[in-house]
C-alpha positions as CSV (number, residue, x, y, z in Angstrom):
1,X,-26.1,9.2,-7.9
2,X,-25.8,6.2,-10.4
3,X,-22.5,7.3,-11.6
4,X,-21.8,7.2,-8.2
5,X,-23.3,3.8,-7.6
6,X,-21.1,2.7,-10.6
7,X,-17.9,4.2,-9.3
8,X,-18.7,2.7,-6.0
9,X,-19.4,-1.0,-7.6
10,X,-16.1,-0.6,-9.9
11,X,-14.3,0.0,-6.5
12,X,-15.8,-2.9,-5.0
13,X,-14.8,-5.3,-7.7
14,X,-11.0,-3.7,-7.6
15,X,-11.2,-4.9,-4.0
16,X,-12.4,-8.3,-4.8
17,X,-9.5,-8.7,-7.4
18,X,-6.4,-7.6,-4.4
19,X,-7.5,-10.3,-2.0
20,X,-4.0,-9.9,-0.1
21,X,-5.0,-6.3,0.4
22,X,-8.7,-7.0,1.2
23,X,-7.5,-9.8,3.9
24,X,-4.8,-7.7,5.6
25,X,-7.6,-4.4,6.0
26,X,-9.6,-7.3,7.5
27,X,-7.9,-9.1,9.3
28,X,-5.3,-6.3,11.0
29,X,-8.1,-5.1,13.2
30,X,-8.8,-8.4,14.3
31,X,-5.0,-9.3,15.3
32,X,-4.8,-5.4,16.9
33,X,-7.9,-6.8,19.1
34,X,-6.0,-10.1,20.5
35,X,-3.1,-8.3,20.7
36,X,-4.6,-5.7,23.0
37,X,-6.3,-7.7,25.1
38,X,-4.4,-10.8,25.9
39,X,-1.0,-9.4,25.4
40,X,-1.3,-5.2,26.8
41,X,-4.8,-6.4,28.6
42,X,-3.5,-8.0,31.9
43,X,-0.9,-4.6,32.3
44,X,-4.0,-2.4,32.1
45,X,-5.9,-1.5,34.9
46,X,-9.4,0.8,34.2
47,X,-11.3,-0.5,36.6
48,X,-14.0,-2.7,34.0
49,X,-12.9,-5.6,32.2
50,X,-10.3,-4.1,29.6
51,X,-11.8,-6.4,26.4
52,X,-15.0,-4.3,27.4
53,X,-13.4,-0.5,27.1
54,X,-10.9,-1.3,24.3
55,X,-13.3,-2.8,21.8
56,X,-14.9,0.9,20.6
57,X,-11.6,1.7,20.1
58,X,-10.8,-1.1,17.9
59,X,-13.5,-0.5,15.7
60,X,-12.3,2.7,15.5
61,X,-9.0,1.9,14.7
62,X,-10.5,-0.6,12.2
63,X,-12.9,2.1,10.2
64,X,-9.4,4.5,10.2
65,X,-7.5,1.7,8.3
66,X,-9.9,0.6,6.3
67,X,-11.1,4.2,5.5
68,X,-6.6,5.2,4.3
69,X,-7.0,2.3,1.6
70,X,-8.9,5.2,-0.1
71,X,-6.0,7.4,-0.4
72,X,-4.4,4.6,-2.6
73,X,-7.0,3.7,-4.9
74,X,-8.1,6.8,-5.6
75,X,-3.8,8.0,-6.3
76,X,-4.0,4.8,-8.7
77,X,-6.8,6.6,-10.8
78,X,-5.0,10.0,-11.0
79,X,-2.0,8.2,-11.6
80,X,-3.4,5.5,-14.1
81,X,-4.9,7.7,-16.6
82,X,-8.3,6.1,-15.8
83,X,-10.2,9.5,-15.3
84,X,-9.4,10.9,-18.4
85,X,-11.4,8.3,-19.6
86,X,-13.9,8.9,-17.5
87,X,-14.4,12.2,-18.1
88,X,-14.9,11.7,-21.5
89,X,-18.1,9.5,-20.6
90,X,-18.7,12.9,-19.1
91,X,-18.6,11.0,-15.7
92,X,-17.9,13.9,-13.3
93,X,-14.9,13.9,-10.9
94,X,-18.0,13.6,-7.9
95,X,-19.3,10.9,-8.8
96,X,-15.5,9.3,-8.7
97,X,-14.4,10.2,-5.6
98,X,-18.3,10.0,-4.2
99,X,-18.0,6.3,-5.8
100,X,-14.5,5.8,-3.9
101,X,-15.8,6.7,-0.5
102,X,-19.2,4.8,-0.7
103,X,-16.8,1.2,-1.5
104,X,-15.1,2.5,1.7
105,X,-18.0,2.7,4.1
106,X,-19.1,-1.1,2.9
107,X,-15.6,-2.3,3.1
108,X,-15.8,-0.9,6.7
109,X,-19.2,-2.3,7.5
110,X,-17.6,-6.1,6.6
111,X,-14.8,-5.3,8.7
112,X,-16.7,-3.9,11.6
113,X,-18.8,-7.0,11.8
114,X,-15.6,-9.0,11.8
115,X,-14.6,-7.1,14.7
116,X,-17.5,-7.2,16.7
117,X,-18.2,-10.5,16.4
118,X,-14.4,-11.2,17.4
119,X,-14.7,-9.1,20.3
120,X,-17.8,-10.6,21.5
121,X,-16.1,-14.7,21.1
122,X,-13.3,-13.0,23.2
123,X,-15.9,-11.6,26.2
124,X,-16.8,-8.3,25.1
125,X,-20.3,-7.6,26.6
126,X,-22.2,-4.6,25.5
127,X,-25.7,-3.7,27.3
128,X,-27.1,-1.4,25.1
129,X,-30.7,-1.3,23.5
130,X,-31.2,-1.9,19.7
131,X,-31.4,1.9,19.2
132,X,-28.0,2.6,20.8
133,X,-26.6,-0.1,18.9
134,X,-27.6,1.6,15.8
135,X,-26.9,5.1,17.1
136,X,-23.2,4.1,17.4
137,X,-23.4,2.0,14.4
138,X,-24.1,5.7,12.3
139,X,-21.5,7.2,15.0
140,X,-19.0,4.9,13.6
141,X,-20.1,4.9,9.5
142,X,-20.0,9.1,10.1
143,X,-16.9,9.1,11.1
144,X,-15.8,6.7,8.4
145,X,-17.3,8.8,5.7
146,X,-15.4,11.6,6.8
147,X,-12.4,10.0,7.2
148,X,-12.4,8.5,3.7
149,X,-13.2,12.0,2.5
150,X,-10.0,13.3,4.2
151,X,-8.2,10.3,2.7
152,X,-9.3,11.0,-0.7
153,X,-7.8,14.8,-0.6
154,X,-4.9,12.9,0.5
155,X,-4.7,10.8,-2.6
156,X,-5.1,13.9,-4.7
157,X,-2.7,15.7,-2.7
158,X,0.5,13.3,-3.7
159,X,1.5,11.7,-6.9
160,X,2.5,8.0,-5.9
161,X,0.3,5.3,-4.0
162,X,3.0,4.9,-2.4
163,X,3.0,8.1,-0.6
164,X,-0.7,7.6,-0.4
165,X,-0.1,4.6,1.9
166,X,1.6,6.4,4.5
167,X,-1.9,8.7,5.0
168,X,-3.0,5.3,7.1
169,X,-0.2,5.7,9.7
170,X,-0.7,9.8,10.6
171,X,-4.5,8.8,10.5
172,X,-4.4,5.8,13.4
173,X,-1.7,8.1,15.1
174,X,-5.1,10.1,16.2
175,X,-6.3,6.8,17.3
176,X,-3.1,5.9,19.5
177,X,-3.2,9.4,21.2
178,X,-7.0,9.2,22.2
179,X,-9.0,7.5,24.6
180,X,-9.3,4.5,22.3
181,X,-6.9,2.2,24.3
182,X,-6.4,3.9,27.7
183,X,-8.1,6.5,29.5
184,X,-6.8,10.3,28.8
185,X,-6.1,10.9,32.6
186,X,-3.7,8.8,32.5
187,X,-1.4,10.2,30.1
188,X,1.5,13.1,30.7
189,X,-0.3,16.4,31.1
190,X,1.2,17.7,27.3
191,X,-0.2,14.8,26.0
192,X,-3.5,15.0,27.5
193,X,-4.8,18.6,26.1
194,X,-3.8,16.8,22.9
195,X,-6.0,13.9,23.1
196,X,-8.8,15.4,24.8
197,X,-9.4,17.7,21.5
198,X,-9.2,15.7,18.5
199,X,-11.4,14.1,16.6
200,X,-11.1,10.1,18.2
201,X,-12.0,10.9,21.9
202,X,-15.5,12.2,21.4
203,X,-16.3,9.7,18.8
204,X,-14.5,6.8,20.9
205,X,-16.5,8.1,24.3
206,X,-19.4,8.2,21.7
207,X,-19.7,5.0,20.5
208,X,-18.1,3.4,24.3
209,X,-20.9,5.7,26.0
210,X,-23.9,3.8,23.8
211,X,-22.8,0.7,23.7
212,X,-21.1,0.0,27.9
213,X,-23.2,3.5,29.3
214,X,-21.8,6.3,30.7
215,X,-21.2,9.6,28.7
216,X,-22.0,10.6,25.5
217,X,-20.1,13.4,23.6
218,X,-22.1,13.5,21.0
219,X,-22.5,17.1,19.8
220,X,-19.2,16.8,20.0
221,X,-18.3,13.7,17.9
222,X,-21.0,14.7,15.3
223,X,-19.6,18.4,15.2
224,X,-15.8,16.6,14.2
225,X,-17.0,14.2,11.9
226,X,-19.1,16.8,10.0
227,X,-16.4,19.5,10.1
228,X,-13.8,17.2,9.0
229,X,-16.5,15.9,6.0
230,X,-16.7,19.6,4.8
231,X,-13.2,20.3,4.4
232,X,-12.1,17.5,3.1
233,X,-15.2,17.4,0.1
234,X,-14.6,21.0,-0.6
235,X,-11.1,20.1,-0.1
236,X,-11.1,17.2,-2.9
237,X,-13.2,19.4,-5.6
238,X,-10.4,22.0,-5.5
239,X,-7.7,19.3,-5.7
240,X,-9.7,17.2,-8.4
241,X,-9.9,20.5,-11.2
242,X,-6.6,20.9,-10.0
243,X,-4.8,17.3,-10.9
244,X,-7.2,17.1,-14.1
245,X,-6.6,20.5,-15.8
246,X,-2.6,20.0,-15.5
């Protein structure tokens, strides 16, 4: 767990030293939010105001592209030679990749306050109690920790960060075909078995379901985010002994 601490600080710092990189995760999400509501908003009609249902899936969206920066940084070790000096500190390749996805869940919570307080100067309203709030709040850093574990395999899968960057756009393609921005009925039937079971409805309808009331898939948002969490940890290990016994 220190190691892990330690990775995660060293991440942290990296972060701090690429501030075009750290202001573009930031700020994207914020632009995505304007741009959905006063340019697609007025063209939309759900019935509620449409800042209201789109802001879940912003900070969806937001914890998806801040959660792919950890397919790059953690390609940039493997390919930097970093972690064969780490491994002779006899720092295991857990505590690594542990380290990576801890620096992604606070760059996420930073963003995700950016957001929300965006959406709420631009008339998002939520009426939820203090425990809903934080029930999507976990919802939310769940799905991100899973997410960052599936982008970590991803950065051991390829060889060049790169190759690693394009993990973000297959990632918020999940978040386009969902619930996120528009309702599901509303898309072509082929479309709609699609988006009704993958991993961004449930934990959208989650978090829009706490927050605005209304329903709340959660066995079923909890059941993706943990499923997707154990494949993609047992996932990295085996691609991890992989990269460093070559």
């Amino acid at each position: 767990m220190s190691n892990a601490l330690t990775m995660a600080g060293r991440c942290l710092r990296l972060s701090a030293r690429s501030p075009e990189a750290l202001l573009t995760a930031l700020l994207l999400p914020v632009l995505l939010m304007v741009v959905f509501v006063y340019l697609f908003g007025g063209a939309v009609r759900i019935g509620t105001e449409y800042v209201d249902y789109v802001a879940p899936g912003v900070l969806l969206l937001c914890a998806v592209t801040g959660a792919s920066t950890t397919a790059v940084t953690v390609c940039q070790d493997m390919a930097g030679g970093i972690i064969d000096r780490f491994r002779s500190l006899d720092v295991r390749g857990t505590a690594v990749l542990s380290g990576h996805v801890v620096a992604s869940l606070l760059r996420n919570l930073a963003s995700t306050v950016l957001v929300a307080a965006v959406a709420v100067g631009i008339g998002f309203r939520p009426h939820a109690s203090a425990g809903h709030v934080a029930a999507a709040v976990g919802v939310l850093l769940f799905f991100v920790a899973a997410v960052s574990w599936l982008a970590a395999a991803f950065g051991l899968l390829v060889r060049v960060p790169e190759a690693a960057n394009s993990g973000a756009f297959f990632l918020m393609f999940f978040c386009y075909a969902s619930s996120a921005f528009v309702p599901v009925r509303t898309m072509p039937t082929w479309l709609r078995g699609f988006a009704e079971h993958q991993p961004a409805t449930p934990v959208t309808e989650t978090i829009r379901g706490l927050l605005l009331g209304g329903p709340v898939p959660l066995g079923s948002a909890l059941a993706w985010c943990a499923g997707i969490m154990v494949v993609s940890v047992a996932l990295s290990a085996i691609l991890f002994r992989r990269r460093t016994a070559a």
